[in-house]
CHARMM-style PDB file with segment names, atoms N, HN, CA, C and O in Angstrom:
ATOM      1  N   UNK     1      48.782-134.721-178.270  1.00  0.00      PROA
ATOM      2  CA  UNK     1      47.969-134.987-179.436  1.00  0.00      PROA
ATOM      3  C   UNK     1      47.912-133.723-180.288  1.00  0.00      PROA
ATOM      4  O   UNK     1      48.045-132.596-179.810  1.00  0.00      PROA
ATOM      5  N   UNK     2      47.683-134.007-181.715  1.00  0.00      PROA
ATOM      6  HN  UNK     2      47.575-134.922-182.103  1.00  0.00      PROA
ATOM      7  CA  UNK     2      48.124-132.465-182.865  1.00  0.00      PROA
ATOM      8  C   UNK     2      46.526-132.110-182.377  1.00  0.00      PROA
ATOM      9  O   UNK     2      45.844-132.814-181.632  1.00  0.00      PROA
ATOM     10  N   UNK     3      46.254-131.238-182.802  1.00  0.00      PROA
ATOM     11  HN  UNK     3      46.808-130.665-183.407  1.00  0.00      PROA
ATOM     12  CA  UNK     3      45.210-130.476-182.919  1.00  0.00      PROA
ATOM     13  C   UNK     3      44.429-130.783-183.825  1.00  0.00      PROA
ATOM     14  O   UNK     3      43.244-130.551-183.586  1.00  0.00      PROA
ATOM     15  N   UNK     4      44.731-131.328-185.015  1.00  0.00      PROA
ATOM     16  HN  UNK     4      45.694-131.516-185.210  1.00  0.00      PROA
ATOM     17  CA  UNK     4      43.901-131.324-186.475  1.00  0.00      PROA
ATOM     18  C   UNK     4      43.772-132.806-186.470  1.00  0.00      PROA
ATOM     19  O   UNK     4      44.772-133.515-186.579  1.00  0.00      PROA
ATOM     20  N   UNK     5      42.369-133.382-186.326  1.00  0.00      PROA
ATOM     21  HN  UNK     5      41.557-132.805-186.238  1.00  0.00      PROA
ATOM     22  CA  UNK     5      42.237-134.862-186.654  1.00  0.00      PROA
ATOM     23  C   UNK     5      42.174-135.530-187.778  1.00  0.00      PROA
ATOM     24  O   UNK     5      42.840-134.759-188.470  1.00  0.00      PROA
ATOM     25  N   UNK     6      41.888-136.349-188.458  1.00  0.00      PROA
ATOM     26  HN  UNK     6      41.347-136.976-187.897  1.00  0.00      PROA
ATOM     27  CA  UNK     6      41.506-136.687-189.258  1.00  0.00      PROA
ATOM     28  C   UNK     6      40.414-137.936-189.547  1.00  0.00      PROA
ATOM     29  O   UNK     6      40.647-139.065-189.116  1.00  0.00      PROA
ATOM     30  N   UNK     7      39.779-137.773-189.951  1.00  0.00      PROA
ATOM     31  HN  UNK     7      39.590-136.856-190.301  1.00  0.00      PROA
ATOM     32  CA  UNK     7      38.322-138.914-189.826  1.00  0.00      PROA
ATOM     33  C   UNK     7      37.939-139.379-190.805  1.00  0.00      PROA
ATOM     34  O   UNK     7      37.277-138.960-191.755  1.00  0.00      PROA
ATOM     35  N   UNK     8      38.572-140.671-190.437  1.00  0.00      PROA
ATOM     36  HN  UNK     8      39.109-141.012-189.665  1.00  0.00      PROA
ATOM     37  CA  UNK     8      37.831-141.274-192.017  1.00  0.00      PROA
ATOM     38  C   UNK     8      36.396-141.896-192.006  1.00  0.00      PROA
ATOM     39  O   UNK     8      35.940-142.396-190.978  1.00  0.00      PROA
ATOM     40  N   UNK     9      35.731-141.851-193.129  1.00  0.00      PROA
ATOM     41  HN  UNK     9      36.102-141.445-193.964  1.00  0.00      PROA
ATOM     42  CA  UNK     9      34.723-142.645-192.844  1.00  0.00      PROA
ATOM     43  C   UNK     9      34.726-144.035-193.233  1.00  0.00      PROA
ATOM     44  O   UNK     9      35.513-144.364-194.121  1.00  0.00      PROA
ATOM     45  N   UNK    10      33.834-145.067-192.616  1.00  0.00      PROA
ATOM     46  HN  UNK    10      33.195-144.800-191.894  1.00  0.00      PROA
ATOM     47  CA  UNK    10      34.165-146.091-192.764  1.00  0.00      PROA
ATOM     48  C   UNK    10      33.771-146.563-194.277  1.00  0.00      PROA
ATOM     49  O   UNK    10      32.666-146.228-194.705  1.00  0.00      PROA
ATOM     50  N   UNK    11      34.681-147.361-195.125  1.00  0.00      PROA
ATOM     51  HN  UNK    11      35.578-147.633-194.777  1.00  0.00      PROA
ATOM     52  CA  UNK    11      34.627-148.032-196.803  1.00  0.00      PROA
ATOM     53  C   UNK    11      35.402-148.762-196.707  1.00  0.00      PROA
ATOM     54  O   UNK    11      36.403-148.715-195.992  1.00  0.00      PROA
ATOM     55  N   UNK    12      34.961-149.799-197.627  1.00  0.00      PROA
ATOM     56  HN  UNK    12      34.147-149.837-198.207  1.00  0.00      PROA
ATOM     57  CA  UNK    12      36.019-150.427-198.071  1.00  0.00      PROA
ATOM     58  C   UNK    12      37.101-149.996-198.851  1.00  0.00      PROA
ATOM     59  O   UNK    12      37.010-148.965-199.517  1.00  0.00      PROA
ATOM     60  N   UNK    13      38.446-150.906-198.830  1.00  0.00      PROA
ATOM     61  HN  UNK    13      38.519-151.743-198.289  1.00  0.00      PROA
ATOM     62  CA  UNK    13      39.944-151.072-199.602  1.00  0.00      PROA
ATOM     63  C   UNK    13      40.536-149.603-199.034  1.00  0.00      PROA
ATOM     64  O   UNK    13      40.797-148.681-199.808  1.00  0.00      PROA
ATOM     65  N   UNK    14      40.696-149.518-197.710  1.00  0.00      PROA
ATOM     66  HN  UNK    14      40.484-150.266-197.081  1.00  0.00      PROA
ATOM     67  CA  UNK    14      41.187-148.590-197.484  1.00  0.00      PROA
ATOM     68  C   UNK    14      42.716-149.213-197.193  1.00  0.00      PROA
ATOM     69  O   UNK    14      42.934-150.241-196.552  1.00  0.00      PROA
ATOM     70  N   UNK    15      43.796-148.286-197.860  1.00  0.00      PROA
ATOM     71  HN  UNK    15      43.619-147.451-198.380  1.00  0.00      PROA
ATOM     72  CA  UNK    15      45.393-148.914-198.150  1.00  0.00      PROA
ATOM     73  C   UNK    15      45.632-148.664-196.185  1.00  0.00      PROA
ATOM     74  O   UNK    15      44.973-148.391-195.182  1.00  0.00      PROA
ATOM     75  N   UNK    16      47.317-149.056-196.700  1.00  0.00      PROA
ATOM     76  HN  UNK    16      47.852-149.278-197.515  1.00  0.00      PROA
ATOM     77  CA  UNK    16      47.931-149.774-195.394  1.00  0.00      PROA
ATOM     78  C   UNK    16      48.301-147.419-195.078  1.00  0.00      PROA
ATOM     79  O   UNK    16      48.107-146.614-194.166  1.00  0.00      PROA
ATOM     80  N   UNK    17      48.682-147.396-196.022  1.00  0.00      PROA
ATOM     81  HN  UNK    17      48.839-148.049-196.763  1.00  0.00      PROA
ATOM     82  CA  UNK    17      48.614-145.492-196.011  1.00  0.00      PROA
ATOM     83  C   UNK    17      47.810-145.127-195.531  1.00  0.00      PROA
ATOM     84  O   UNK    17      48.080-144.813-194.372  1.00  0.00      PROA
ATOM     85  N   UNK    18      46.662-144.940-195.853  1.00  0.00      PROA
ATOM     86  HN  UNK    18      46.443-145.196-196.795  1.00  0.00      PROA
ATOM     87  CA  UNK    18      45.615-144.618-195.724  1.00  0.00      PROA
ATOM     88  C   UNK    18      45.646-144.342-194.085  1.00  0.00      PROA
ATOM     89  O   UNK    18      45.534-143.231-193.567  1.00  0.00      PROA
ATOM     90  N   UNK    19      45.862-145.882-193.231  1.00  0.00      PROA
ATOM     91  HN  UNK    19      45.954-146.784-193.652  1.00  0.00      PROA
ATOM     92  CA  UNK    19      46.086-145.994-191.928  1.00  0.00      PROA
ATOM     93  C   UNK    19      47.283-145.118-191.046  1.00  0.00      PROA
ATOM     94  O   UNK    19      47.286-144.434-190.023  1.00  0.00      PROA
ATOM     95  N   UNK    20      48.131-145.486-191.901  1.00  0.00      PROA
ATOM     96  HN  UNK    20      48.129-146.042-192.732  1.00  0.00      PROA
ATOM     97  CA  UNK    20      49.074-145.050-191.358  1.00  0.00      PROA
ATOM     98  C   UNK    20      48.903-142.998-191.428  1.00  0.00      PROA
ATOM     99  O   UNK    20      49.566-142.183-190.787  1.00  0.00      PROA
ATOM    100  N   UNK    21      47.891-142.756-192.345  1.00  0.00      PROA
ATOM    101  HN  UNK    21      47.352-143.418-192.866  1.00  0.00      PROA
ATOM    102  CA  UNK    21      47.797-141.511-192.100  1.00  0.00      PROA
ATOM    103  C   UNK    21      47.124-140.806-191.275  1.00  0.00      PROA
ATOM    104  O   UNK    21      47.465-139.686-190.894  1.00  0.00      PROA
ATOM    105  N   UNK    22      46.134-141.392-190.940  1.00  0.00      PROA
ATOM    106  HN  UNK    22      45.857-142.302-191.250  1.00  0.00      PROA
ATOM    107  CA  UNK    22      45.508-141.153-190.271  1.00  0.00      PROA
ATOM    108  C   UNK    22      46.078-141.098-188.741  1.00  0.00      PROA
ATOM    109  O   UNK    22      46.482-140.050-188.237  1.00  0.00      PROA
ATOM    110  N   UNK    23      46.060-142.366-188.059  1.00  0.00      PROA
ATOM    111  HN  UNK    23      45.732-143.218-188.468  1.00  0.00      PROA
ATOM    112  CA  UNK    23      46.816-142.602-186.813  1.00  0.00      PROA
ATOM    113  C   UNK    23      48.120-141.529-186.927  1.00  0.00      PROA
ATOM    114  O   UNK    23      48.465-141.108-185.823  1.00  0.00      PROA
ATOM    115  N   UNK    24      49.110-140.877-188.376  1.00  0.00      PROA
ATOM    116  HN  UNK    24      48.830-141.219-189.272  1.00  0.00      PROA
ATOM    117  CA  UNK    24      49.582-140.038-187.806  1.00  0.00      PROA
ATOM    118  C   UNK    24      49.267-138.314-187.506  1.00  0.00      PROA
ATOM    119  O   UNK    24      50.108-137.433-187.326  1.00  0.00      PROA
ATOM    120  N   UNK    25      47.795-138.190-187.524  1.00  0.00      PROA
ATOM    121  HN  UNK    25      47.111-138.905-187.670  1.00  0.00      PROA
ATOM    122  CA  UNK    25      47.314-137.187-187.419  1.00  0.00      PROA
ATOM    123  C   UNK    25      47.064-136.551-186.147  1.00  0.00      PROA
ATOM    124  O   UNK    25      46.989-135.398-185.720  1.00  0.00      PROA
ATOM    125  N   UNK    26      46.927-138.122-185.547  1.00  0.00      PROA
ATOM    126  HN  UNK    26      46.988-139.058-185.894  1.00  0.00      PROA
ATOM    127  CA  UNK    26      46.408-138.294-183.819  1.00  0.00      PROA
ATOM    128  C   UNK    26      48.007-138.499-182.833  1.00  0.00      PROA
ATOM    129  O   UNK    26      48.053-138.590-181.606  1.00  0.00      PROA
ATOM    130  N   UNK    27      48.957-138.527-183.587  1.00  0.00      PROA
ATOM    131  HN  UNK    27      48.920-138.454-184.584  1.00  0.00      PROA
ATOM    132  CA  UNK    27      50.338-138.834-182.741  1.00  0.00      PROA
ATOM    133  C   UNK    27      51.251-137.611-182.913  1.00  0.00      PROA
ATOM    134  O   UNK    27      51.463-136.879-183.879  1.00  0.00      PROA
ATOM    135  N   UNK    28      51.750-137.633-181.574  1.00  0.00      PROA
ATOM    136  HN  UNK    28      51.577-138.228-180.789  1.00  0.00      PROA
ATOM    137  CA  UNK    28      53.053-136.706-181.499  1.00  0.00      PROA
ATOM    138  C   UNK    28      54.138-136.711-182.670  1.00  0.00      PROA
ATOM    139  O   UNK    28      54.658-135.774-183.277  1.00  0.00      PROA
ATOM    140  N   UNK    29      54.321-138.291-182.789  1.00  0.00      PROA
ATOM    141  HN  UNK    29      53.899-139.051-182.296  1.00  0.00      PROA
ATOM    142  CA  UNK    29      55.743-138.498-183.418  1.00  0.00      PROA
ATOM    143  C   UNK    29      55.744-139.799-184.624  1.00  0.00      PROA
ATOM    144  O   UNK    29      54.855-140.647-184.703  1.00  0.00      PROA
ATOM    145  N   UNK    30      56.600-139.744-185.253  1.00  0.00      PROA
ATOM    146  HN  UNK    30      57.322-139.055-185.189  1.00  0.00      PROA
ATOM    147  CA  UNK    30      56.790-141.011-185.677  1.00  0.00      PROA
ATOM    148  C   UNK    30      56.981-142.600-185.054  1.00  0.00      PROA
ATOM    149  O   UNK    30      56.506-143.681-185.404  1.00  0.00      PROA
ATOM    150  N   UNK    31      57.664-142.305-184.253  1.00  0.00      PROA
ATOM    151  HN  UNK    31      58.050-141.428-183.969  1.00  0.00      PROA
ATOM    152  CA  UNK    31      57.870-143.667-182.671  1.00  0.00      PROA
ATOM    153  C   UNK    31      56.555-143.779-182.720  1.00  0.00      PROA
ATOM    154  O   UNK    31      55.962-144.694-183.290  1.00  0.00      PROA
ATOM    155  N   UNK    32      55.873-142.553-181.931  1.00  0.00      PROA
ATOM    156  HN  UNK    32      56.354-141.809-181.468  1.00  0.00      PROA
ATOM    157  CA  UNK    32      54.731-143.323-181.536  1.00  0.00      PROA
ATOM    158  C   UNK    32      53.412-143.697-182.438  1.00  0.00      PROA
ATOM    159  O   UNK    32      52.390-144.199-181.968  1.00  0.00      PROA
ATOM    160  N   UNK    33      53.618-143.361-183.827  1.00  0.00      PROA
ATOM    161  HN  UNK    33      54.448-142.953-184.209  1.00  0.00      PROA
ATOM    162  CA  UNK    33      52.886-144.008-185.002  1.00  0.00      PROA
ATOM    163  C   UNK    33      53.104-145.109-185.522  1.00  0.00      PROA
ATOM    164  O   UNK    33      52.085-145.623-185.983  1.00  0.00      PROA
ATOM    165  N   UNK    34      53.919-145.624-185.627  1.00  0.00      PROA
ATOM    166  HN  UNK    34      54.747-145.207-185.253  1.00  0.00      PROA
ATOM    167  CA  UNK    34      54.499-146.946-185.793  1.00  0.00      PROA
ATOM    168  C   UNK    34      53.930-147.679-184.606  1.00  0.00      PROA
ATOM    169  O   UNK    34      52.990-148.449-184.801  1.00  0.00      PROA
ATOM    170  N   UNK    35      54.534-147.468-183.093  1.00  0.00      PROA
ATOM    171  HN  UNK    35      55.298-146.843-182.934  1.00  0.00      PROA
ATOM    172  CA  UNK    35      53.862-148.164-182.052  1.00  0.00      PROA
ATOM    173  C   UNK    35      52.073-148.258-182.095  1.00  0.00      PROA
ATOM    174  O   UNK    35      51.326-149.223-181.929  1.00  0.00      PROA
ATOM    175  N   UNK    36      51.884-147.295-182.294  1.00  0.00      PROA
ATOM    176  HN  UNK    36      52.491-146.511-182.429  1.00  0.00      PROA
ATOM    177  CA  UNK    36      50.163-147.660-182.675  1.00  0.00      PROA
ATOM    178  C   UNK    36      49.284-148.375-183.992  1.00  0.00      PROA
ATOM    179  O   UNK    36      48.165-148.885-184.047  1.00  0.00      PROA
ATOM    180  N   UNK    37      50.128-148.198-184.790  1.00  0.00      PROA
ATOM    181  HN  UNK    37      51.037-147.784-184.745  1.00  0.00      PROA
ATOM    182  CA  UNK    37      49.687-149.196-186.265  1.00  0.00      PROA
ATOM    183  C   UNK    37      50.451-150.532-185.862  1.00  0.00      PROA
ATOM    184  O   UNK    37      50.060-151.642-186.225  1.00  0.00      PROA
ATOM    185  N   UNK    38      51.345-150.364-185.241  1.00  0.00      PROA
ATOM    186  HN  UNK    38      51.663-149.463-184.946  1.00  0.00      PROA
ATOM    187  CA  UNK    38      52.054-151.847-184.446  1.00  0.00      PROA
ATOM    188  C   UNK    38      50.776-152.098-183.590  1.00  0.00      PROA
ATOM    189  O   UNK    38      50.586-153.311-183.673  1.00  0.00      PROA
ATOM    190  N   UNK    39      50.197-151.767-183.122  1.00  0.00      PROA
ATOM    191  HN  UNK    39      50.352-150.782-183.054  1.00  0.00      PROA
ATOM    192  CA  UNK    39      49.156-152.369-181.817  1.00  0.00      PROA
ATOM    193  C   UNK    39      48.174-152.763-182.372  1.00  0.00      PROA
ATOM    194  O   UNK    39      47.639-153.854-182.174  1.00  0.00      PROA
ATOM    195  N   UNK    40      47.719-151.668-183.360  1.00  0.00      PROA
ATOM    196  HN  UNK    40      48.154-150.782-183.520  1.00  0.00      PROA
ATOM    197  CA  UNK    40      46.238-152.134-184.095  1.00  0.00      PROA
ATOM    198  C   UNK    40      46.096-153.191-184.805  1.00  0.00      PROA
ATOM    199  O   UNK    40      45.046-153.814-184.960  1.00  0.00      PROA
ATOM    200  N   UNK    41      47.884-153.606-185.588  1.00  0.00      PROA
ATOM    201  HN  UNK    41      48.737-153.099-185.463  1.00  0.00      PROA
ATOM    202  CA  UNK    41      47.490-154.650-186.601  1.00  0.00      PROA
ATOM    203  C   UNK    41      47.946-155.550-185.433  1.00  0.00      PROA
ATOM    204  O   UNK    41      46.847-156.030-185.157  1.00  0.00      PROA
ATOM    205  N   UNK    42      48.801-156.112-184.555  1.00  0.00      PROA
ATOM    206  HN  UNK    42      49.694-155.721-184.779  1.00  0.00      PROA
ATOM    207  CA  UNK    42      48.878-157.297-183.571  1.00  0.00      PROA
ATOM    208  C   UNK    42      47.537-157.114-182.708  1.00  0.00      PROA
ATOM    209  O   UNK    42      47.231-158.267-182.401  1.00  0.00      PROA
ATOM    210  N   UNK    43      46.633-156.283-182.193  1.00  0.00      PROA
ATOM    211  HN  UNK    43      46.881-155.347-182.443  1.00  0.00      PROA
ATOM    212  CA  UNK    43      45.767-156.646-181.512  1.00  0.00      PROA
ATOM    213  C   UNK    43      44.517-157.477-182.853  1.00  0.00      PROA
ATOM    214  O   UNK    43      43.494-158.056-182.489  1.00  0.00      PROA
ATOM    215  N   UNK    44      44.839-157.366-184.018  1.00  0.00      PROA
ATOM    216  HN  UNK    44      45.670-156.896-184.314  1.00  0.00      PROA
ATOM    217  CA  UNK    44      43.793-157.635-184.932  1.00  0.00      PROA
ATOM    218  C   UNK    44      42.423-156.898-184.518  1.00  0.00      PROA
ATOM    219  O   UNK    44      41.348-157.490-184.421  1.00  0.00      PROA
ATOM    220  N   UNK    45      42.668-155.130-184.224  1.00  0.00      PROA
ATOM    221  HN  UNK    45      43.541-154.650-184.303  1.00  0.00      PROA
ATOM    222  CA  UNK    45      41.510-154.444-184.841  1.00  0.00      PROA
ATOM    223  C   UNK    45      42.020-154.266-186.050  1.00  0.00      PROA
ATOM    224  O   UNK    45      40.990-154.659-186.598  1.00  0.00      PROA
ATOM    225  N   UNK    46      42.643-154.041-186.855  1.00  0.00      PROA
ATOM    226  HN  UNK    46      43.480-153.722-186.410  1.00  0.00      PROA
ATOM    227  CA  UNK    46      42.787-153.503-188.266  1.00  0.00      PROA
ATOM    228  C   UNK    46      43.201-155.315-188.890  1.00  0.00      PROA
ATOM    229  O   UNK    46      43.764-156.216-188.269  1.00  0.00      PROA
ATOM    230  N   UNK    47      42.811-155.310-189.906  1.00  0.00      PROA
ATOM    231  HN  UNK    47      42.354-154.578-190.410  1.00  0.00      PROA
ATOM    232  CA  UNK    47      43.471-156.710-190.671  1.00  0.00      PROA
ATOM    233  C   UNK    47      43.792-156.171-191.702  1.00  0.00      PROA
ATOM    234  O   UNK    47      43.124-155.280-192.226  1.00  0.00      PROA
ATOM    235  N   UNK    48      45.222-156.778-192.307  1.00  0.00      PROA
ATOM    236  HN  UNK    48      45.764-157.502-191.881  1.00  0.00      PROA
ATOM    237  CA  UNK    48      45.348-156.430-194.180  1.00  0.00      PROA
ATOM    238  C   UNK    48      44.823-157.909-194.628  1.00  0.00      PROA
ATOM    239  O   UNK    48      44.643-159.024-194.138  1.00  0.00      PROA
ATOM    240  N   UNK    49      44.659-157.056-196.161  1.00  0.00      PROA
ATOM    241  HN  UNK    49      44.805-156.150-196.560  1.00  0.00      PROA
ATOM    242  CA  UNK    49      43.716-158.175-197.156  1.00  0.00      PROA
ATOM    243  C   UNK    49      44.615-157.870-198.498  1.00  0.00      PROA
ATOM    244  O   UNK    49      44.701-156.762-199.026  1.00  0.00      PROA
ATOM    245  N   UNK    50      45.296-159.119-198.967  1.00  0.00      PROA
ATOM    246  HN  UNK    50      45.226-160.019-198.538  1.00  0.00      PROA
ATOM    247  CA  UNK    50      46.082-159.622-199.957  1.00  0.00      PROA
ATOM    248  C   UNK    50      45.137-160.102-201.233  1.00  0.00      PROA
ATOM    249  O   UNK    50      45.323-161.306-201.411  1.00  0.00      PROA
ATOM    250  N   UNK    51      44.210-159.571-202.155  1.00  0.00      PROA
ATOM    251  HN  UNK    51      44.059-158.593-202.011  1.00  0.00      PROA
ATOM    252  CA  UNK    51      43.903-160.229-203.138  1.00  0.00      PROA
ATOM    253  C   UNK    51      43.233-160.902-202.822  1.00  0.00      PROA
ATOM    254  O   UNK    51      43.196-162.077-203.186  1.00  0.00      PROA
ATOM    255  N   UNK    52      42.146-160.121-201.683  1.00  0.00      PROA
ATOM    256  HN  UNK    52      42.176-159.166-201.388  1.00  0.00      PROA
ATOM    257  CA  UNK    52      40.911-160.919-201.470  1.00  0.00      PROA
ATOM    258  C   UNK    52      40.951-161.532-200.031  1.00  0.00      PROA
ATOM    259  O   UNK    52      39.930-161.619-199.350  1.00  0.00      PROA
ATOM    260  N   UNK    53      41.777-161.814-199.743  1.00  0.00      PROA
ATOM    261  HN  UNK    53      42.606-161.742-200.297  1.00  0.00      PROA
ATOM    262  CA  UNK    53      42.140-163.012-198.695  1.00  0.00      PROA
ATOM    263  C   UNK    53      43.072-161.600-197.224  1.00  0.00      PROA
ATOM    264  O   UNK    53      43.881-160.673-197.275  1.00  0.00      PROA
ATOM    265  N   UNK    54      42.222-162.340-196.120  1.00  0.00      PROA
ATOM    266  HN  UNK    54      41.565-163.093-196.079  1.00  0.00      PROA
ATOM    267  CA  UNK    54      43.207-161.754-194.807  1.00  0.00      PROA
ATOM    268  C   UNK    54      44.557-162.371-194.732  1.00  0.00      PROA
ATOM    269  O   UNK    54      44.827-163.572-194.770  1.00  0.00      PROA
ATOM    270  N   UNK    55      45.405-161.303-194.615  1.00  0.00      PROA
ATOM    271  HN  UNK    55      45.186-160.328-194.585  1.00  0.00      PROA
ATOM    272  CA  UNK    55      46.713-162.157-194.354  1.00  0.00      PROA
ATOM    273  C   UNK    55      47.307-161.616-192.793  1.00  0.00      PROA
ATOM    274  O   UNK    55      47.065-160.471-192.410  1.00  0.00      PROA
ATOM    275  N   UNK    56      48.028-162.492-192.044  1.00  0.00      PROA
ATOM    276  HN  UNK    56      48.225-163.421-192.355  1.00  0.00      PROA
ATOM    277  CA  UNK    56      48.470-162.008-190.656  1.00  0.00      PROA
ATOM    278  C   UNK    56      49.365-160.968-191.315  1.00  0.00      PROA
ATOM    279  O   UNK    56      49.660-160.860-192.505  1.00  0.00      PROA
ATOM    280  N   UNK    57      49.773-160.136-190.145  1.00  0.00      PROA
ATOM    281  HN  UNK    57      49.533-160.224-189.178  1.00  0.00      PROA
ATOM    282  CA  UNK    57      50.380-159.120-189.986  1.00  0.00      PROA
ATOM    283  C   UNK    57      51.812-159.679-188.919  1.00  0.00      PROA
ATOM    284  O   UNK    57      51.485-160.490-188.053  1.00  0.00      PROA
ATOM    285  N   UNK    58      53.168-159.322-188.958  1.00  0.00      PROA
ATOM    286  HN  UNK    58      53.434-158.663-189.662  1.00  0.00      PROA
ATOM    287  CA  UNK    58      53.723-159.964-187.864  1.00  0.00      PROA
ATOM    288  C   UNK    58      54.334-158.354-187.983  1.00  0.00      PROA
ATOM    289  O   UNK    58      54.553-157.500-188.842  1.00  0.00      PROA
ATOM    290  N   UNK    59      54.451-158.572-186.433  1.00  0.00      PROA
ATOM    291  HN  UNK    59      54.273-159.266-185.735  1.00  0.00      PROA
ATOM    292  CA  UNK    59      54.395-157.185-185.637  1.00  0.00      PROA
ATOM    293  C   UNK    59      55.634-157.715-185.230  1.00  0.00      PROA
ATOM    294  O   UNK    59      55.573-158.709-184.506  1.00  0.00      PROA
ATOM    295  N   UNK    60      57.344-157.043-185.691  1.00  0.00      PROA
ATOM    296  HN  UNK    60      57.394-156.236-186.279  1.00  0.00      PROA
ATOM    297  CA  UNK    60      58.487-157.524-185.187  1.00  0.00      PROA
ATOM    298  C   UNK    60      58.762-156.349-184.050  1.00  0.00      PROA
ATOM    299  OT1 UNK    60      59.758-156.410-183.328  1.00  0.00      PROA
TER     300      UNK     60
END
């Protein structure tokens, strides 16, 4: 794990970036940032929102 975290606080319309920056603050690598924004959006803790509306996420 890096040393330097990053913490967001919780708000709304936070982007799909946003995530992905974070989680890569907390990871070794790229592999394993992808594998963890892969987990968060298939376990449905994180959801994206399309113009109001949840849309699934498919985790290939």
């Amino acid at each position: 794990m890096k040393k330097t975290n990053q913490i967001l606080k919780p708000r709304q319309g936070l982007s799909l970036g946003d995530l992905i920056l974070a989680v890569s603050s907390c990871t070794k690598n790229t592999k394993e940032t992808v594998a963890a924004v892969a987990d968060l959006l298939g376990s449905g803790q994180v959801r994206i929102q399309s113009n109001g509306r949840f849309t699934r996420a498919q985790v290939c």
